[in-house]
N, C-alpha and C positions, 0 to 999 in steps of 0.2 A: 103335579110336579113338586120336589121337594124343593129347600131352601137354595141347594148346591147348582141345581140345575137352571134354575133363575136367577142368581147371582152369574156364571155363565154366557144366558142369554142375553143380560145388560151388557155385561162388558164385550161381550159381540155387537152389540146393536152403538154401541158408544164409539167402537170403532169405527164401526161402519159410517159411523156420521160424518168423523174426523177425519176418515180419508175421502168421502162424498165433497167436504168445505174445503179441505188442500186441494183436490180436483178443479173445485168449480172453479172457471174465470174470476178473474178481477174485476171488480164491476167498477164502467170507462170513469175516468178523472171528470168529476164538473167544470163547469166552465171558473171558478170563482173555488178556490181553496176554503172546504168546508170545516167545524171548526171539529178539535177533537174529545169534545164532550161526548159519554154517551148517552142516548135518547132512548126513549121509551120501547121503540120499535126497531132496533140497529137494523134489521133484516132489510126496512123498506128505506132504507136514508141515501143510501147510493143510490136510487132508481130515482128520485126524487128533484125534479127540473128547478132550480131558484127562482123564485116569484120575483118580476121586475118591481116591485116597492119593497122588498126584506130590504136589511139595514148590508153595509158592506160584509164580506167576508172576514172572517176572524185575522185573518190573516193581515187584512189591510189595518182594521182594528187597531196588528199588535203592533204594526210598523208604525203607521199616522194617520191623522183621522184624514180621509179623504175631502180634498179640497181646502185645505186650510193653507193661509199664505205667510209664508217667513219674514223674516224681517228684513229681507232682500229684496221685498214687493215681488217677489215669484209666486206663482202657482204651486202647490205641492207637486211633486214630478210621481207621487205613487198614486194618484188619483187616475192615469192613463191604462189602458185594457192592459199595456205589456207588465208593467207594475203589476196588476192587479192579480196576475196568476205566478209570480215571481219573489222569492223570497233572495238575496242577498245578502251574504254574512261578508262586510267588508272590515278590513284592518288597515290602519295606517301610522306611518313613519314619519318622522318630519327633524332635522336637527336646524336649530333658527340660534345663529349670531345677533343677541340683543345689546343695546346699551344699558340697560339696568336689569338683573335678572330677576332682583324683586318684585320690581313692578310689570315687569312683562308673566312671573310667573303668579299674582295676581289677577292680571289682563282676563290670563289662560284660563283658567279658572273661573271667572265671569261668564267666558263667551259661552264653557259647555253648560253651565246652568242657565244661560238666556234662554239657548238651545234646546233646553227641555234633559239635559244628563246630567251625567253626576261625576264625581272625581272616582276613578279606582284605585288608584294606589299613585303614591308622589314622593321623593329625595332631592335633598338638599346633601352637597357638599364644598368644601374647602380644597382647593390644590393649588400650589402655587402662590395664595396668598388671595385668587380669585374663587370666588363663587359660581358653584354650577347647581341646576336642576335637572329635574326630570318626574315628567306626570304622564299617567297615561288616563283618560277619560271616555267614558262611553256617553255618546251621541243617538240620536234616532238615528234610522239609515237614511231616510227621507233630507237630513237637515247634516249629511256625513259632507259633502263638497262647501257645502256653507262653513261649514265650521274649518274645515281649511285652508278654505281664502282668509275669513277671519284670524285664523293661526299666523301665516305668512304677512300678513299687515302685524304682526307683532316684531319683525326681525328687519334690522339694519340688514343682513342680509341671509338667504336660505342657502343653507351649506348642503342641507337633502333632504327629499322629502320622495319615499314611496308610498304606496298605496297595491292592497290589492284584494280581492274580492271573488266569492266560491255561490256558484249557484247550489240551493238544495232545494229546489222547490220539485226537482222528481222523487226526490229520498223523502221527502216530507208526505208526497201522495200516497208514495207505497204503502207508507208505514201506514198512513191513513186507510187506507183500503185493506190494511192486514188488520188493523184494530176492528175495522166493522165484522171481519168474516169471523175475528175471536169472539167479537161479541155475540153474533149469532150462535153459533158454535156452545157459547155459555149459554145461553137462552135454549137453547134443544136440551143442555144436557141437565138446565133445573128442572125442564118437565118429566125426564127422565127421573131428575132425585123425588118428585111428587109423587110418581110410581112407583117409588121402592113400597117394598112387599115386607122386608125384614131389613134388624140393622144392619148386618154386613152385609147386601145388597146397597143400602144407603152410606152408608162408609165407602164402599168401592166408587158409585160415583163422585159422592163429595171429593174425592182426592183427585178424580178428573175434573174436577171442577175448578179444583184448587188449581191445579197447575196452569189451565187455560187463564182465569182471570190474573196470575202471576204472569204470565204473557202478555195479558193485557197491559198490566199498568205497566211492562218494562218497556211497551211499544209507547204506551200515552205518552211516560217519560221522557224517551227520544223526539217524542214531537212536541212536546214543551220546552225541550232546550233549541232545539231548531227555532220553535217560533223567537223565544227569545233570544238567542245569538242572532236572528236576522232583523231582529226591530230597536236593539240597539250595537253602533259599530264602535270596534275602539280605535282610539288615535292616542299614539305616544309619541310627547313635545319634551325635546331632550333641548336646553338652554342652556347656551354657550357666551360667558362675558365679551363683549368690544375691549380688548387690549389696546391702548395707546401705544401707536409708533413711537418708540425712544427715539430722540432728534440730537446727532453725535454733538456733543461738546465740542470745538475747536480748541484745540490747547496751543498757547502762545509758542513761536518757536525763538529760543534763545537760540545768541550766539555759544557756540562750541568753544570750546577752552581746550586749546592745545596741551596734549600730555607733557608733562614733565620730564624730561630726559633721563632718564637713570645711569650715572657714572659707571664705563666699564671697567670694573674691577679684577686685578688676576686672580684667579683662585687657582691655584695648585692644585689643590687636594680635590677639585670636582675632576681636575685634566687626567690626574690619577686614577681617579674613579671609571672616570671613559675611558681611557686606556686597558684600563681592567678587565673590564666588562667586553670591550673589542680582542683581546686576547683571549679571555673565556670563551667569548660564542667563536673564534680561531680554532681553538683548543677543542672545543667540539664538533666544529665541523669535519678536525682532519681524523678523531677517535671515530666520527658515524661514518665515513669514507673508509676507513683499515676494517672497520668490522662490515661490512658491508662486502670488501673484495675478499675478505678469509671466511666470508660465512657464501655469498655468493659464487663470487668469480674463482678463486682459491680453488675448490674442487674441480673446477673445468681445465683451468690453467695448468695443471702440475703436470697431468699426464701429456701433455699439448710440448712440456717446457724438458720432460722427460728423454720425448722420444725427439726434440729437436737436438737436445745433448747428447744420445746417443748416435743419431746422422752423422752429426759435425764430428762425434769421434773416430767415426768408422769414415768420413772422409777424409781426416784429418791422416790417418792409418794409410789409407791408400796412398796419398799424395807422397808419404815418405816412403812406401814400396816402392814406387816408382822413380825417385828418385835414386835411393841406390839400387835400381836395377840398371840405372845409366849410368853410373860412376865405372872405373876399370878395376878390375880385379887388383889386389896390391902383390900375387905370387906370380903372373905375366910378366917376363922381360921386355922392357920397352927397349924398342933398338933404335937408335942415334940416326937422325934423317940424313937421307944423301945430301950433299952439298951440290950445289947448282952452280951450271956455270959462273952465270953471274955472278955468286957469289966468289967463285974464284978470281 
């Protein structure tokens, strides 16, 4: 076989592996969150039952040491089976009314390093002329409730306080169980680069080799921040000064001092002035009135005013037809009435 046809049959048989380990099962989660270092033999670690005297799991490790008691006289609560397979990434809130904000943001500050944490980031300002804070501090998760009943004994009184909290301890396995099948997967494919035959044979796996173990460390990555965001929680303490009630002054009530009468004086010239002023707005009301009925009414009216003068003419006409049609003619002889006897 030449160089060509063996470089080929690698990169066939490389595949073939890679889609055999995507294939195979997830080998089941242990009882007890294994740690994600890899070991000499990744292939047989999942199959691998916990011996009852190993130390705890890593897991519990990175939370708290198992069984250790707080300064609460409690038991560790991560030393219990449910603990012990459970990872918890908790956060919390708290705004606390103190009377001194210095010394209570001191306080605060103590309680997380009794605790076992540390300060992550803290401010201080000015408003008003009073003093405020704010810290937020990472805690173990084991010692996360502890520390904020401790918080709350800091405040005249709690104005709010949330809390809340995200399981990954299935996101944690997965990854776990993808790391070991990658590392297998690495481990098939360095026996492979022992059997290269020539360089580019051996170049071609190395770059599958590469990319698998770049998979790897991006998976270990994800399970180191998981361990660590679940082994310590944070809490942010926002400090708000005790304002004093202002308590109203009573101010003395004087007697009232009656006004002064002011002399009523004629003035002329203000009466003139009003007068004026009432004949101007006059003067204007009867100028917005004229132009109103000639811009208005004016065009309705004339024809209206037209044909009424026309009527009254033409009845006007008639009534005098009528009359000298009753009058007598003045070229008819009127003849001298008989005389009555009576009258005789």
């Amino acid at each position: 076989m030449n160089a060509r046809t063996q470089i080929v049959i690698a990169s066939l048989l490389i595949v073939l592996v890679l889609f055999v380990s995507a294939c195979s099962p997830a080998a089941p989660a242990p009882a007890k969150v294994m740690s994600g270092a890899s070991s000499g033999a990744p292939a047989a670690a999942p199959t691998m039952a916990p011996a009852p005297t190993k130390a705890p799991a890593p897991t519990q490790a990175a939370l708290a040491k198992p069984g250790a008691v707080s300064q609460s006289g409690v038991s560790d609560v991560s030393a219990s089976p449910y603990r012990a397979n459970q990872m918890i990434i908790k956060n919390g809130e708290m705004n606390l009314l103190v009377a001194d904000v210095d010394a209570a943001l001191d306080r605060a500050t103590s309680i997380a390093v009794e605790l076992g944490g540390y300060l992550l980031n803290g401010k201080s300002w000015m408003q008003d002329g009073w003093k405020y804070s704010s810290l937020t501090v990472g805690v173990p998760v084991d010692q996360f409730e502890t520390a904020q009943r401790r918080m709350r004994a800091l405040a005249v009184q709690v104005l709010n306080d949330t809390a809340s909290g995200q399981d990954v301890s299935t996101e944690f396995v997965d990854v776990q169980s993808r790391v070991t099948n990658l590392e297998a997967t690495a481990a098939r494919i360095r026996e492979f680069l022992k059997q290269a035959k020539d360089v580019n044979e051996a170049l071609t796996v190395n770059a599958k080799l590469a990319e698998v173990e770049a998979e790897i460390e991006q998976a270990k990555g994800r399970m180191n921040y998981l361990r660590d965001r679940a082994a310590y929680s944070t809490l942010t303490v926002n400090l708000e000064p005790q304002r004093p009630t202002p308590t109203p002054t009573p101010t003395p009530t004087a007697t009232p001092i009656p006004p002064t009468p002011t002399p009523n004086v004629w003035r002329p010239d203000r009466t003139l002035n009003a007068a004026s002023e009432v004949l101007t707005g006059l003067l204007r009301v009867i100028g917005d009135v004229v132009i109103w009925f000639c811009v208005v009414i004016a065009p309705f009216a004339l024809p209206v005013v037209i044909i009424w003068t026309l009527w009254r003419r033409a009845q006007r006409a008639q009534r005098e037809k009528v009359k000298r049609a009753a009058l007598p003619d003045e070229s008819t002889p009127v003849l001298p009435e008989e005389s009555t006897p009576a009258a005789q």
